[in-house]
N, C-alpha and C positions, 0 to 999 in steps of 0.2 A: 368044478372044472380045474385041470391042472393050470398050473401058475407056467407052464411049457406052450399051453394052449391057447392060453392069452395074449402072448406075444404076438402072433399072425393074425388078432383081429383087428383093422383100424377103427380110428377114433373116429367117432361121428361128425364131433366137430373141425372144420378146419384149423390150420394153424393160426394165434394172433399176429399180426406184425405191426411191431411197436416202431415207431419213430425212435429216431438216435436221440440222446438228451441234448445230443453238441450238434449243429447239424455244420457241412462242411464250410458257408461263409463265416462261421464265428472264430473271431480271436479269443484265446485264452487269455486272458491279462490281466494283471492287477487292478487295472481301472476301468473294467467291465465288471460292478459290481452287479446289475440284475443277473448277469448267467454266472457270479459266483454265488451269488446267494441261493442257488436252486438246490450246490451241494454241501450247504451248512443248516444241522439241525437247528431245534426250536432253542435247543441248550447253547447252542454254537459250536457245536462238535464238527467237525467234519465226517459226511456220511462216507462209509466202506465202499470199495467200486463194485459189490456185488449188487447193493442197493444205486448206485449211482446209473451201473449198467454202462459201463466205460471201459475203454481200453484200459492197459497197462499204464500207455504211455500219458495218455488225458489224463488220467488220474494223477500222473506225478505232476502234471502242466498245473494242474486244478488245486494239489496241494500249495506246489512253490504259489503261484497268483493267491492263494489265500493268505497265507503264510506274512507275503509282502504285502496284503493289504492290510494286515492287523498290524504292522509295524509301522505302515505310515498311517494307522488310526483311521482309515477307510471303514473298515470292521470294526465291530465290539472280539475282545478276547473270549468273553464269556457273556450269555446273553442271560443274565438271572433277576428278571424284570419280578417276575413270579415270589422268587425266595423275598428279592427285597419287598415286596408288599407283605409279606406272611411276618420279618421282622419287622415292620413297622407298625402293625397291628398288635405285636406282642408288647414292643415298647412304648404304647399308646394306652392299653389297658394293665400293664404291670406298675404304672403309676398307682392309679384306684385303689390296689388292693391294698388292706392293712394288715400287719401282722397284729395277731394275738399275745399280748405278753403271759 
């Protein structure tokens, strides 16, 4: 079947309709950490507004409130709970080992 043909057929399924991640009574603000932390990775990145599913404008609101919640230590900078266990494990058993002369 041409790829010209396929266009005029609908989809079976209907469309999904997702709720907003912001919904209209919330405030953006630095001291509403549970709806900032929906848009901070495991790492503590800030997620991109394709995955956040945000306006333009929410997304810079969402930056700045994060931005100021890490500067008054609301936030962690970086969340590397994970790294720090893998070096402490390292420096727990690189004790043990001996060198061979």
């Amino acid at each position: 079947m041409d790829k010209s043909k396929r266009l005029f057929f609908k989809s079976k399924r209907p469309p999904r309709r997702r709720l907003p991640p912001i919904q209209s009574g919330d405030r953006i603000d630095y001291r509403n950490i549970s709806l900032i932390t929906r848009f901070i990775s495991e790492q503590g990145k800030i997620l991109s507004r394709r995955v956040n599913r945000l306006t333009l404008k929410q997304q810079r609101l969402i930056t700045i409130a994060i931005k100021q919640a890490r500067i008054l230590s609301l936030l962690p900078f970086l969340n590397n709970e994970k790294h720090f266990e893998k070096n402490e494990l390292v420096a727990r058993t690189s004790g043990l080992r001996t060198r061979k002369k």
